[in-house]
N, CA, C and O atoms as a Maestro MAE file, in Angstrom:
{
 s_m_m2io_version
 :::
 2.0.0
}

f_m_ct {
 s_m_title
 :::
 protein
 m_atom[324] {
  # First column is atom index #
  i_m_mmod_type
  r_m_x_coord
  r_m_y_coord
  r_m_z_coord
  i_m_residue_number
  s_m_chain_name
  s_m_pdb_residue_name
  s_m_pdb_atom_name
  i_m_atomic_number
  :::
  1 25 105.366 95.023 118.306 1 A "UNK " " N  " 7
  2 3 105.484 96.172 117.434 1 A "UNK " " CA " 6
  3 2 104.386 97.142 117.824 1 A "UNK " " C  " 6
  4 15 103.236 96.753 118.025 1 A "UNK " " O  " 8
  5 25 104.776 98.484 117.934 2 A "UNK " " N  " 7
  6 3 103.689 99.681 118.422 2 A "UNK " " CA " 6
  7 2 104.283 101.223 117.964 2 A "UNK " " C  " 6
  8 15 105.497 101.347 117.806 2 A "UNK " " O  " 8
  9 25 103.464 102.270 117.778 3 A "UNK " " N  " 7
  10 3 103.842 102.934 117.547 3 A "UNK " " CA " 6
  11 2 103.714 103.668 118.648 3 A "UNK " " C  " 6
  12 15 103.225 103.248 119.696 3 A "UNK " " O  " 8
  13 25 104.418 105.503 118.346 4 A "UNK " " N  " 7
  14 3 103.691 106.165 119.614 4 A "UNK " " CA " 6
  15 2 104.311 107.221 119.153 4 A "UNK " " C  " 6
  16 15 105.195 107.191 118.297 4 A "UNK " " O  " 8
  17 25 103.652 108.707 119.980 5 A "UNK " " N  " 7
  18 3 104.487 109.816 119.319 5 A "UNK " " CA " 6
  19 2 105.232 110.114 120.657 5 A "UNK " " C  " 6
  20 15 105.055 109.789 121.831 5 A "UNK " " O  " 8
  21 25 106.154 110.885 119.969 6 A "UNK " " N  " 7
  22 3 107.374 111.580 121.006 6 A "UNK " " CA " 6
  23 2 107.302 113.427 121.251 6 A "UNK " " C  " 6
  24 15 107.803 114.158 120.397 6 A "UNK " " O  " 8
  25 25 106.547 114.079 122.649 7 A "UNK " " N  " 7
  26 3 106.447 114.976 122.026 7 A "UNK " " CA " 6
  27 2 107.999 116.073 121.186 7 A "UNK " " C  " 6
  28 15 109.001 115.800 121.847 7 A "UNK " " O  " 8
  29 25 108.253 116.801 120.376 8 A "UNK " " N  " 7
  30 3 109.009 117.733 120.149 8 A "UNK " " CA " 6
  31 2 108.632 118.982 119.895 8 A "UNK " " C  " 6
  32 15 107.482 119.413 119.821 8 A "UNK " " O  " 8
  33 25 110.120 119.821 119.702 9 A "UNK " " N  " 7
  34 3 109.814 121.208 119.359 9 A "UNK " " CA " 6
  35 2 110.158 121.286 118.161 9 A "UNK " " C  " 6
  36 15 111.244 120.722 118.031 9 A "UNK " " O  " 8
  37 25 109.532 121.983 116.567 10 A "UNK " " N  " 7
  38 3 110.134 122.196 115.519 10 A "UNK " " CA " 6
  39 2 109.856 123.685 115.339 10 A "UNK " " C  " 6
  40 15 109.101 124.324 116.071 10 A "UNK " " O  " 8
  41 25 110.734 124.333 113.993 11 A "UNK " " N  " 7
  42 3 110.991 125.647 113.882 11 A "UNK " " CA " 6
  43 2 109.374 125.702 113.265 11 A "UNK " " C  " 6
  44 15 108.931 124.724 112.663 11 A "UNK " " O  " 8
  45 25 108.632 126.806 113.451 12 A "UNK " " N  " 7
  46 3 107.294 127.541 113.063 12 A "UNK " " CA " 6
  47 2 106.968 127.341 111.798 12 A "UNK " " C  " 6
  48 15 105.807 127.328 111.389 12 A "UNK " " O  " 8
  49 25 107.886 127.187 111.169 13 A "UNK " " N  " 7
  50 3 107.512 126.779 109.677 13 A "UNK " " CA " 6
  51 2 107.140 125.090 109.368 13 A "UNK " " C  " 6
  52 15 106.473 124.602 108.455 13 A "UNK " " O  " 8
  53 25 107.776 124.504 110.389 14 A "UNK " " N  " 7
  54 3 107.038 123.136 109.704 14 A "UNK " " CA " 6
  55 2 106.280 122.417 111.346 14 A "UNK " " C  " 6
  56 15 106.296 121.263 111.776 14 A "UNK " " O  " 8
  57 25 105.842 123.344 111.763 15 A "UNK " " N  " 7
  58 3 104.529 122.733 112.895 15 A "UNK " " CA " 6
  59 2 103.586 121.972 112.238 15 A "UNK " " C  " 6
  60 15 103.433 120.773 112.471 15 A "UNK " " O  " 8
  61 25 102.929 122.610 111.414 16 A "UNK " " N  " 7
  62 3 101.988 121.903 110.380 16 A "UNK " " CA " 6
  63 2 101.573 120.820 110.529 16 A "UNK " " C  " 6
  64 15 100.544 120.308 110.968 16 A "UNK " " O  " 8
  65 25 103.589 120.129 109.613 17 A "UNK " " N  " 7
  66 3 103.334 119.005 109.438 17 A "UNK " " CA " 6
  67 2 103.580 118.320 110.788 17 A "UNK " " C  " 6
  68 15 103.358 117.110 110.817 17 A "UNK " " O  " 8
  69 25 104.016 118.928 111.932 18 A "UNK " " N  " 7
  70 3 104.340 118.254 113.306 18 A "UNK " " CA " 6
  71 2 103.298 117.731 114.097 18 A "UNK " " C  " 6
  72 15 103.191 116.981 115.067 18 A "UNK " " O  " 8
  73 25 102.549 118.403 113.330 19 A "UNK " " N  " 7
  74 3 101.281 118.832 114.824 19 A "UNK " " CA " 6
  75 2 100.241 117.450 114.679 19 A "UNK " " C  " 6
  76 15 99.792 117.365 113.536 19 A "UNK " " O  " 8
  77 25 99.752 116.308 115.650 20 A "UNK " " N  " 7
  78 3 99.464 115.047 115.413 20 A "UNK " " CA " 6
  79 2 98.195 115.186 115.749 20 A "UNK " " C  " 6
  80 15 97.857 116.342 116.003 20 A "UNK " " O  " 8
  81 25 97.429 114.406 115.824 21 A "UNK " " N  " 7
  82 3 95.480 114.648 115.798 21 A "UNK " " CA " 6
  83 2 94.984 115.198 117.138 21 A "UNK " " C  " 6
  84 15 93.847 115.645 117.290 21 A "UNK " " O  " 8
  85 25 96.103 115.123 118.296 22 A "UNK " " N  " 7
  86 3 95.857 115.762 119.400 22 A "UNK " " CA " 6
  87 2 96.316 117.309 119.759 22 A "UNK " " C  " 6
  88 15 96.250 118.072 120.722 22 A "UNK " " O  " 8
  89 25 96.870 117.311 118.277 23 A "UNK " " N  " 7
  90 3 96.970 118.925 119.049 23 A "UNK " " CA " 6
  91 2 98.576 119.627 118.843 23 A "UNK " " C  " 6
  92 15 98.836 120.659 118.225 23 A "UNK " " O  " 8
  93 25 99.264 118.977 119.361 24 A "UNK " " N  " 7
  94 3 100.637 118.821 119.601 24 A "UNK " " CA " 6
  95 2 101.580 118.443 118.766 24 A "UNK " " C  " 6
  96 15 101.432 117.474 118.021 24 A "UNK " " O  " 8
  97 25 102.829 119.291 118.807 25 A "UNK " " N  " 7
  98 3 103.827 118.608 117.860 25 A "UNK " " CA " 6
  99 2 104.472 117.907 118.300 25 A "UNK " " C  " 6
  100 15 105.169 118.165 119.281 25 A "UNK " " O  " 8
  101 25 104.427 116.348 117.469 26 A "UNK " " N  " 7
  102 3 105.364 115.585 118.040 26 A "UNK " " CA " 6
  103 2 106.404 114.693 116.705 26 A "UNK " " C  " 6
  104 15 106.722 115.299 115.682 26 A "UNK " " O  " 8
  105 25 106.801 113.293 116.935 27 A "UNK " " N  " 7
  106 3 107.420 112.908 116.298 27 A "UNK " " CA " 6
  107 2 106.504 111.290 116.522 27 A "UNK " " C  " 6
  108 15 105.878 110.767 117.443 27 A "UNK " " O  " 8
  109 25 106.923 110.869 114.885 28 A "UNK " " N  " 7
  110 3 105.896 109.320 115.166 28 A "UNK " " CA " 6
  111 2 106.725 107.846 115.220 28 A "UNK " " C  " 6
  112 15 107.196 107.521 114.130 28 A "UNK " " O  " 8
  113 25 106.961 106.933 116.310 29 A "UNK " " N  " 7
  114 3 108.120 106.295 116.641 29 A "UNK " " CA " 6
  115 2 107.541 105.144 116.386 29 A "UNK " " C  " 6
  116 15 106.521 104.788 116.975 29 A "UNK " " O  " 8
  117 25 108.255 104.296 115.293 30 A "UNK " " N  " 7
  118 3 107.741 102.452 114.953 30 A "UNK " " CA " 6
  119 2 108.698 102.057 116.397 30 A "UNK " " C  " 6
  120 15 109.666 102.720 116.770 30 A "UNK " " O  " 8
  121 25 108.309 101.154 116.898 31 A "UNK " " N  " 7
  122 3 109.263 100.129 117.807 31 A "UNK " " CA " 6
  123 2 109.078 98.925 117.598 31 A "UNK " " C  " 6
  124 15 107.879 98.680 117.465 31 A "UNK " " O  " 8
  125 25 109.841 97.904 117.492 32 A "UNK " " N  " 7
  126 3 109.860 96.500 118.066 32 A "UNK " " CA " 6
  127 2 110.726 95.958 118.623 32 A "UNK " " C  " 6
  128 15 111.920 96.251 118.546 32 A "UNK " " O  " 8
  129 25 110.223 95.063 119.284 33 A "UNK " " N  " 7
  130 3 110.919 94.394 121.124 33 A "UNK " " CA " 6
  131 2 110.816 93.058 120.664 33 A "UNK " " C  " 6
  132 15 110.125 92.757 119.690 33 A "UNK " " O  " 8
  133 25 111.477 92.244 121.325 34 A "UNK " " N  " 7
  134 3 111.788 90.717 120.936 34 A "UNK " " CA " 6
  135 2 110.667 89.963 122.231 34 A "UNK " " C  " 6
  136 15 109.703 90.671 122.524 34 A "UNK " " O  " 8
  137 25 110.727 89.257 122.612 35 A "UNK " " N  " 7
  138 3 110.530 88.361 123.923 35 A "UNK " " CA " 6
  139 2 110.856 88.801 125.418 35 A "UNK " " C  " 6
  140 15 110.269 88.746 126.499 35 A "UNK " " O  " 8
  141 25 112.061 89.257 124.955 36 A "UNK " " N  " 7
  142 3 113.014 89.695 126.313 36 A "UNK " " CA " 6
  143 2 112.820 91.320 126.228 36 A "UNK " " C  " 6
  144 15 113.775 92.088 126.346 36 A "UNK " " O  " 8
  145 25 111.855 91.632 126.073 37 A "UNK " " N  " 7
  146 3 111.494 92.868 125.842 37 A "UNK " " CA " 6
  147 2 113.300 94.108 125.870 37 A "UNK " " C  " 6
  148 15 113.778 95.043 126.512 37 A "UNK " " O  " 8
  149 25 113.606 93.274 124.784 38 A "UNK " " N  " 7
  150 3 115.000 94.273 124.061 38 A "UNK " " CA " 6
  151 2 114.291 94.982 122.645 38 A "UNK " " C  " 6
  152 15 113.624 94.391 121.797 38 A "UNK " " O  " 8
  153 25 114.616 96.258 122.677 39 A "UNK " " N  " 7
  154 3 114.191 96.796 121.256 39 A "UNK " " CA " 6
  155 2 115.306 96.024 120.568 39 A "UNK " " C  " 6
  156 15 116.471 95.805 120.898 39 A "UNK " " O  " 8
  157 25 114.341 95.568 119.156 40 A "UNK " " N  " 7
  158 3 115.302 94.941 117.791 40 A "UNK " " CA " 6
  159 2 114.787 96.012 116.490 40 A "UNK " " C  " 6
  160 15 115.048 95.679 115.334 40 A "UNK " " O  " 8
  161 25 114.246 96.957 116.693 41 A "UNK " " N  " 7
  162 3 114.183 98.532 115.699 41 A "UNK " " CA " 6
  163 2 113.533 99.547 116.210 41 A "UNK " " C  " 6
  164 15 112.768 99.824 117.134 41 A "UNK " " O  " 8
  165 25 113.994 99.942 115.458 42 A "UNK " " N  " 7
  166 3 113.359 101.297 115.541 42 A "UNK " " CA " 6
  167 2 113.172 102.406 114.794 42 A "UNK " " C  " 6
  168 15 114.213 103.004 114.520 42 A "UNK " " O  " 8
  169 25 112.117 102.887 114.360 43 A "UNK " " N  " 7
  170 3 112.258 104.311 113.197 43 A "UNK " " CA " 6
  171 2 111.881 105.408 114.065 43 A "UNK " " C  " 6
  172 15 110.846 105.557 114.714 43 A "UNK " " O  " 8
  173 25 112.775 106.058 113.976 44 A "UNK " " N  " 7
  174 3 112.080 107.747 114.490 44 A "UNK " " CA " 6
  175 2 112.203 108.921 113.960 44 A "UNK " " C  " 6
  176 15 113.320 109.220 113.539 44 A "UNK " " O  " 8
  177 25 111.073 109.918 113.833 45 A "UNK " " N  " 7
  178 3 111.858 111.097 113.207 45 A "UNK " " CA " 6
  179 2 110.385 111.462 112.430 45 A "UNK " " C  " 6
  180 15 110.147 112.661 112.286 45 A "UNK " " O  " 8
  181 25 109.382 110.472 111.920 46 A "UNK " " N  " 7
  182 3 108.627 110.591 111.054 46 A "UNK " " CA " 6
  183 2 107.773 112.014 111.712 46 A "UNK " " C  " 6
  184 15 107.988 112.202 112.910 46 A "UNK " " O  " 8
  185 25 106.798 113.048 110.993 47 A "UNK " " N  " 7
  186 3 106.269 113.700 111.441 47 A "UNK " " CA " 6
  187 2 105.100 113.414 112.182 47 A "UNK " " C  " 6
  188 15 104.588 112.339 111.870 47 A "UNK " " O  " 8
  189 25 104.490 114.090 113.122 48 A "UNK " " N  " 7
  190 3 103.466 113.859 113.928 48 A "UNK " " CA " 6
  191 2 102.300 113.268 113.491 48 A "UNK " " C  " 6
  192 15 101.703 112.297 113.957 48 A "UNK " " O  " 8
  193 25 101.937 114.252 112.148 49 A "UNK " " N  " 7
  194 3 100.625 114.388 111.532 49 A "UNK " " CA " 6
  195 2 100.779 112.806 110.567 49 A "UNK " " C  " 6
  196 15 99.662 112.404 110.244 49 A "UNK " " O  " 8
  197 25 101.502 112.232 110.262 50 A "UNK " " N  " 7
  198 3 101.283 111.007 109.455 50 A "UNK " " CA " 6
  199 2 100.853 109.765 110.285 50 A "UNK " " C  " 6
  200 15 101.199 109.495 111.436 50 A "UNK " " O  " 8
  201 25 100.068 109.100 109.504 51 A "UNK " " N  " 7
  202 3 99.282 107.864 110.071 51 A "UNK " " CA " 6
  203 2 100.361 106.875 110.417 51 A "UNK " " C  " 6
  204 15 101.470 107.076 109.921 51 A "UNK " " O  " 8
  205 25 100.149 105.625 111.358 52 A "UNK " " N  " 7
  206 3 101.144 105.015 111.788 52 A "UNK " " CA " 6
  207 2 101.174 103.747 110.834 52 A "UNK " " C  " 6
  208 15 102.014 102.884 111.090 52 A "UNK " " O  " 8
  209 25 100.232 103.549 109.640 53 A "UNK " " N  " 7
  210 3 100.041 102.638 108.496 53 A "UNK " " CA " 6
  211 2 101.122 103.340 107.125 53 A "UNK " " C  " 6
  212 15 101.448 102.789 106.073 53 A "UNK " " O  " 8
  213 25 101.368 104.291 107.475 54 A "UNK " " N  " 7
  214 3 102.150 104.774 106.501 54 A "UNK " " CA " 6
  215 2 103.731 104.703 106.959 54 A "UNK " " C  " 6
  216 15 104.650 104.463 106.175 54 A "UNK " " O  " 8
  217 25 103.888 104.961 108.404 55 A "UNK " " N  " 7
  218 3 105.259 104.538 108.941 55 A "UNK " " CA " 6
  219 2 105.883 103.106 108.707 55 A "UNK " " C  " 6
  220 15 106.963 102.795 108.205 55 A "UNK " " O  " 8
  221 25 104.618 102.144 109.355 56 A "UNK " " N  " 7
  222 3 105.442 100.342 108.651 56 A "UNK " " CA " 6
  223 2 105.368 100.756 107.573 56 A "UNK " " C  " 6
  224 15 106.189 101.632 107.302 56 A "UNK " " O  " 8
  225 25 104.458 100.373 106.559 57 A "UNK " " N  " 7
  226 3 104.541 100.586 105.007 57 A "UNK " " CA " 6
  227 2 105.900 101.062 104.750 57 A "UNK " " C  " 6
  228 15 106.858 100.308 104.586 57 A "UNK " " O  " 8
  229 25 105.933 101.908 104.730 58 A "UNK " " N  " 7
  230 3 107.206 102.627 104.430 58 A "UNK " " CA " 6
  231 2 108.713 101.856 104.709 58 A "UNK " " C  " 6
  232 15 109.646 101.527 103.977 58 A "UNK " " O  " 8
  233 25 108.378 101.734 106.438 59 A "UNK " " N  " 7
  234 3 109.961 101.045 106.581 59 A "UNK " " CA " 6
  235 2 109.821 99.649 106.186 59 A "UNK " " C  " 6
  236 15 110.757 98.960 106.592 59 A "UNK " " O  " 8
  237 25 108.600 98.789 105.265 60 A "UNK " " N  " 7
  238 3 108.642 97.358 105.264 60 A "UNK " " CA " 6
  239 2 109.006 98.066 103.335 60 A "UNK " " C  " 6
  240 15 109.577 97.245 102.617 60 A "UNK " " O  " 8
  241 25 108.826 98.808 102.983 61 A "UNK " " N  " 7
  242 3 109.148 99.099 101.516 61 A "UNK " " CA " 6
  243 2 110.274 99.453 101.407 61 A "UNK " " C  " 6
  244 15 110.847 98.782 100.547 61 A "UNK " " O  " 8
  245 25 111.035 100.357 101.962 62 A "UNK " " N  " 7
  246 3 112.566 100.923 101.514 62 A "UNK " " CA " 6
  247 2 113.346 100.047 102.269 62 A "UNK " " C  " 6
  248 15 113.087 99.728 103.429 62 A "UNK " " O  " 8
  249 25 114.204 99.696 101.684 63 A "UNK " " N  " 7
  250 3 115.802 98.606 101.633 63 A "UNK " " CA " 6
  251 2 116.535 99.587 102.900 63 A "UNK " " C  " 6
  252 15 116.863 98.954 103.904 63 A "UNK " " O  " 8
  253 25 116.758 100.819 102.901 64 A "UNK " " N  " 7
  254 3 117.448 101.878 103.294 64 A "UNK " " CA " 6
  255 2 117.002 101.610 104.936 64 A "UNK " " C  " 6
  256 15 117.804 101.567 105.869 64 A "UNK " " O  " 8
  257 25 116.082 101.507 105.001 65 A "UNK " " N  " 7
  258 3 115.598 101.199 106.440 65 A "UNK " " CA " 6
  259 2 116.199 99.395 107.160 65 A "UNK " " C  " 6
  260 15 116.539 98.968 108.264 65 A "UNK " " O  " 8
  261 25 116.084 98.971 106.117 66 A "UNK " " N  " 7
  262 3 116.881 97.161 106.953 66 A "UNK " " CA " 6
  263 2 115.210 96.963 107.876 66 A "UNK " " C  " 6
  264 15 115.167 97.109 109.098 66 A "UNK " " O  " 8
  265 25 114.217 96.695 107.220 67 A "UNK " " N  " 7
  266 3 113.107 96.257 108.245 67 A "UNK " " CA " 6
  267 2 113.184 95.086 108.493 67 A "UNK " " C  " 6
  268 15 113.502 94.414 107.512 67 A "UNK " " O  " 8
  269 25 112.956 94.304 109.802 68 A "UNK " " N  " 7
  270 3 113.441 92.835 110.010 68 A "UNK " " CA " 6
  271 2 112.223 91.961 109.405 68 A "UNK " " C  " 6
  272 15 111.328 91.571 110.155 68 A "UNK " " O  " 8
  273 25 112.217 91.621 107.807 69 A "UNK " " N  " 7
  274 3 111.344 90.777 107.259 69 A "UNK " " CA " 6
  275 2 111.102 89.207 108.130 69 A "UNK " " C  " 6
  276 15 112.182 88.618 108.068 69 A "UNK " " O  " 8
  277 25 110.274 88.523 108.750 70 A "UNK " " N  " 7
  278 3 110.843 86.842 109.086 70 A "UNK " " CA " 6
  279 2 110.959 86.325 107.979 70 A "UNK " " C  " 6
  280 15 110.358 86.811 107.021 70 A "UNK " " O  " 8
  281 25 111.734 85.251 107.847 71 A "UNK " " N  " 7
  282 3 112.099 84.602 107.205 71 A "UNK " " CA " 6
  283 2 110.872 83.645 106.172 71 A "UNK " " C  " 6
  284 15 109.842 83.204 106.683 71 A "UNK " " O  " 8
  285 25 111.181 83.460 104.810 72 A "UNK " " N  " 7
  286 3 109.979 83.112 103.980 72 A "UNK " " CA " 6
  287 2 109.406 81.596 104.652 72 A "UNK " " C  " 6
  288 15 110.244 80.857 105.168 72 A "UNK " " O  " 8
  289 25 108.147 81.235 104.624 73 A "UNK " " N  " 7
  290 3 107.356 80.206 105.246 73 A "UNK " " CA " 6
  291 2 107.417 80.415 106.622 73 A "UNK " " C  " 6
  292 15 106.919 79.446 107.197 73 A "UNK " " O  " 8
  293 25 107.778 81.188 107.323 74 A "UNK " " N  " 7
  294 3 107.529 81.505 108.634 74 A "UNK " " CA " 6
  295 2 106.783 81.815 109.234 74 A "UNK " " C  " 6
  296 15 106.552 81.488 110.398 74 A "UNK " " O  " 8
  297 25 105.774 83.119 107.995 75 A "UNK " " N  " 7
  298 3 104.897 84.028 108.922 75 A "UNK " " CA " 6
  299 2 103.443 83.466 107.685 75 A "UNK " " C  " 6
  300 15 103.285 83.237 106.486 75 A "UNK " " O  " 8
  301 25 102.647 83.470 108.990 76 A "UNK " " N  " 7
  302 3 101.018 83.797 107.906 76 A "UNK " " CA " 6
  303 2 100.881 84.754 107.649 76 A "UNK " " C  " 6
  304 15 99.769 85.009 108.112 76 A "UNK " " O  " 8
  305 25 101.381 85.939 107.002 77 A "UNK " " N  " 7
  306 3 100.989 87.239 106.679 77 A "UNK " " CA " 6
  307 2 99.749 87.051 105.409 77 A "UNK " " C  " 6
  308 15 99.496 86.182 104.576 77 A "UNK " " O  " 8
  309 25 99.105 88.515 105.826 78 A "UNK " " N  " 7
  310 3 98.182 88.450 104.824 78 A "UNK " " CA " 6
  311 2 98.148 88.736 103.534 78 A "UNK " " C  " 6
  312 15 97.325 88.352 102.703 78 A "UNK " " O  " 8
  313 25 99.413 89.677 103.339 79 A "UNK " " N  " 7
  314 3 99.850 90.127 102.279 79 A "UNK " " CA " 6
  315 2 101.597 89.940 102.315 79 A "UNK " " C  " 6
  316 15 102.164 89.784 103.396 79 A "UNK " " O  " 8
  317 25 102.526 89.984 100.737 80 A "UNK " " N  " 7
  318 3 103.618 89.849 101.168 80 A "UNK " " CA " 6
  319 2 104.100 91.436 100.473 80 A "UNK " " C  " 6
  320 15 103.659 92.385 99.825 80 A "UNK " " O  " 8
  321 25 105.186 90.978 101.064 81 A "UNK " " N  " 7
  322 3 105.829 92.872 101.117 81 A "UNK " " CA " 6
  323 2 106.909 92.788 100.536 81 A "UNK " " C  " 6
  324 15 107.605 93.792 100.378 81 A "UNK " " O  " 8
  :::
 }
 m_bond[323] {
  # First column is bond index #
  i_m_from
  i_m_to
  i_m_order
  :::
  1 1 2 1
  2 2 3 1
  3 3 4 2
  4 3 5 1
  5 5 6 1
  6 6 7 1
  7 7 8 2
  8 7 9 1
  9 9 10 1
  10 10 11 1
  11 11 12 2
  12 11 13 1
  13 13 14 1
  14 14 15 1
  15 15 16 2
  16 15 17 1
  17 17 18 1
  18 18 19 1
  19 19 20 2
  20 19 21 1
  21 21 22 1
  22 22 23 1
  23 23 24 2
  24 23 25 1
  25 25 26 1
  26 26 27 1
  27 27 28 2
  28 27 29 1
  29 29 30 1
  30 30 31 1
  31 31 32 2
  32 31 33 1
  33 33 34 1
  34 34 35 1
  35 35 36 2
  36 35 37 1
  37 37 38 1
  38 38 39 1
  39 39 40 2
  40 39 41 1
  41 41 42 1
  42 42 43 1
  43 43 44 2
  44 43 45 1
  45 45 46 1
  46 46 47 1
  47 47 48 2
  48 47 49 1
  49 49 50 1
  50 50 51 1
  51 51 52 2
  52 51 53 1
  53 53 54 1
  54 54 55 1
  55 55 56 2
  56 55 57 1
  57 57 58 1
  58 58 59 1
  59 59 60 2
  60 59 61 1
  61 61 62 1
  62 62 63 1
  63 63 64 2
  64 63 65 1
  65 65 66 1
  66 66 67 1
  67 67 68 2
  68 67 69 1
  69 69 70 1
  70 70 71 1
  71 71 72 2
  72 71 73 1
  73 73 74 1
  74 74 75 1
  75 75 76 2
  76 75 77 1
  77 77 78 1
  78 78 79 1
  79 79 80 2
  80 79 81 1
  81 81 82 1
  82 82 83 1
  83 83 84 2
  84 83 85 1
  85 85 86 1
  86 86 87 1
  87 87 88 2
  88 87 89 1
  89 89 90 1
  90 90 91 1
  91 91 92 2
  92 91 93 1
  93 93 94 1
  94 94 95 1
  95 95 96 2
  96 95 97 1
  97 97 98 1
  98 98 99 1
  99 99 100 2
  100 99 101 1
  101 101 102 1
  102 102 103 1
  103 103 104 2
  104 103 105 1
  105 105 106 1
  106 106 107 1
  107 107 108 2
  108 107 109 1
  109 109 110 1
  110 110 111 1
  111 111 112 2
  112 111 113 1
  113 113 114 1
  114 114 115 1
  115 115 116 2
  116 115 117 1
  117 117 118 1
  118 118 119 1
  119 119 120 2
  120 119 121 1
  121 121 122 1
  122 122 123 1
  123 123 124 2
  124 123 125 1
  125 125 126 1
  126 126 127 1
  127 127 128 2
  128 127 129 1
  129 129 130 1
  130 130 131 1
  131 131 132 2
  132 131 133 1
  133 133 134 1
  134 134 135 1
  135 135 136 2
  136 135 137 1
  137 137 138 1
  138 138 139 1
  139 139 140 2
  140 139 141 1
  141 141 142 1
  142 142 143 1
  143 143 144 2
  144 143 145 1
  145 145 146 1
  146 146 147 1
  147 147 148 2
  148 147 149 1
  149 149 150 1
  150 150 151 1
  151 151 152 2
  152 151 153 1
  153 153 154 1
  154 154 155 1
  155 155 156 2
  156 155 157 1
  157 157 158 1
  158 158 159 1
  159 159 160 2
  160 159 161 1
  161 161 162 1
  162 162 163 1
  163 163 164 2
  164 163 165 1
  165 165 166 1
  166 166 167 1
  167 167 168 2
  168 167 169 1
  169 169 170 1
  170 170 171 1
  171 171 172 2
  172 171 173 1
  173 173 174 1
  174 174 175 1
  175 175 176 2
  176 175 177 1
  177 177 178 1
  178 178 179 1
  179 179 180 2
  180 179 181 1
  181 181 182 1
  182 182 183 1
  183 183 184 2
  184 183 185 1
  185 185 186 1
  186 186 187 1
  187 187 188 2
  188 187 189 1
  189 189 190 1
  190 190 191 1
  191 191 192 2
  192 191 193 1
  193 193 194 1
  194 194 195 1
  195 195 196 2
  196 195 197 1
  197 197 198 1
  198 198 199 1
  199 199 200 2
  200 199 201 1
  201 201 202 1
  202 202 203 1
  203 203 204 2
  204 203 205 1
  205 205 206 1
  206 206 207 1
  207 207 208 2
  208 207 209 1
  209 209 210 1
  210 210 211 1
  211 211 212 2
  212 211 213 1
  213 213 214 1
  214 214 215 1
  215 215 216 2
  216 215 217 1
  217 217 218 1
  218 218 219 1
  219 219 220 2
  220 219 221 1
  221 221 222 1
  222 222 223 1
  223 223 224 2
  224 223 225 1
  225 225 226 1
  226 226 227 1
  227 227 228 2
  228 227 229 1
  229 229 230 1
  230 230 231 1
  231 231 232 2
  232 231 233 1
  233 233 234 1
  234 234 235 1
  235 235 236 2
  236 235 237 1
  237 237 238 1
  238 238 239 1
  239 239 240 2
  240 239 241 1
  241 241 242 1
  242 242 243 1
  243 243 244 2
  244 243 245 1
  245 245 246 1
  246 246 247 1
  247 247 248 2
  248 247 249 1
  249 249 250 1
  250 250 251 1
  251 251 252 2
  252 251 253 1
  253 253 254 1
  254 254 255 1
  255 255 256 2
  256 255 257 1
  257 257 258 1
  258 258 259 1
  259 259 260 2
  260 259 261 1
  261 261 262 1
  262 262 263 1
  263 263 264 2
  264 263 265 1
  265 265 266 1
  266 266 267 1
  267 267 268 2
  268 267 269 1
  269 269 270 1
  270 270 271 1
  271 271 272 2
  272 271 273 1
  273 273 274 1
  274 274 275 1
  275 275 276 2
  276 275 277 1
  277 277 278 1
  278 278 279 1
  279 279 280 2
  280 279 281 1
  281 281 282 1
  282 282 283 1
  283 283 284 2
  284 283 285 1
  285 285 286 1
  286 286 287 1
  287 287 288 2
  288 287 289 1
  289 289 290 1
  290 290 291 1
  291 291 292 2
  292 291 293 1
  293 293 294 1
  294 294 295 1
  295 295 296 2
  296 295 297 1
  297 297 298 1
  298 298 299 1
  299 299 300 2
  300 299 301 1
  301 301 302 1
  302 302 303 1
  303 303 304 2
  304 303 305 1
  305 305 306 1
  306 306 307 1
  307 307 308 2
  308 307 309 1
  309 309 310 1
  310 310 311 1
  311 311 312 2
  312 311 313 1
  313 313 314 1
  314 314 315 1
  315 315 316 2
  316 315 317 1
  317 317 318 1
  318 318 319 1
  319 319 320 2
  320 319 321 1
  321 321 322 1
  322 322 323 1
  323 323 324 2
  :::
 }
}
């Protein structure tokens, strides 16, 4: 699992929120890859300027997203979600 931005172009009115700590407008992309390095998700679209702790958060909170939870007793997580 990693994030990364994608650069884009948005209309002048919402650069703002596009524009990411380097400067640039981009877009902020969750990924995860299995073993066989196959993507098994993906979120994209989020704005530049948001932290990449707020992207999981988000897709491990809304149903609407389908985030791939493991299965209960599986994972040592530190917190549950």
């Amino acid at each position: 699992m990693d994030g990364t931005h994608v650069p884009c172009v948005v209309d002048a009115d919402l650069q703002a929120a596009f524009r990411n700590r380097k400067g640039y407008t981009s877009q902020n992309v969750l990924a995860i890859v299995d073993f066989d390095m196959k993507f098994t998700y993906v979120v994209a679209g989020w704005e530049g300027s948001v932290h990449d702790a707020r992207v999981l958060r988000d897709a491990q909170l809304d149903p609407s997203f389908s985030f791939p939870h493991p299965p209960t007793g599986k994972c040592n997580c530190l917190y549950d979600v």
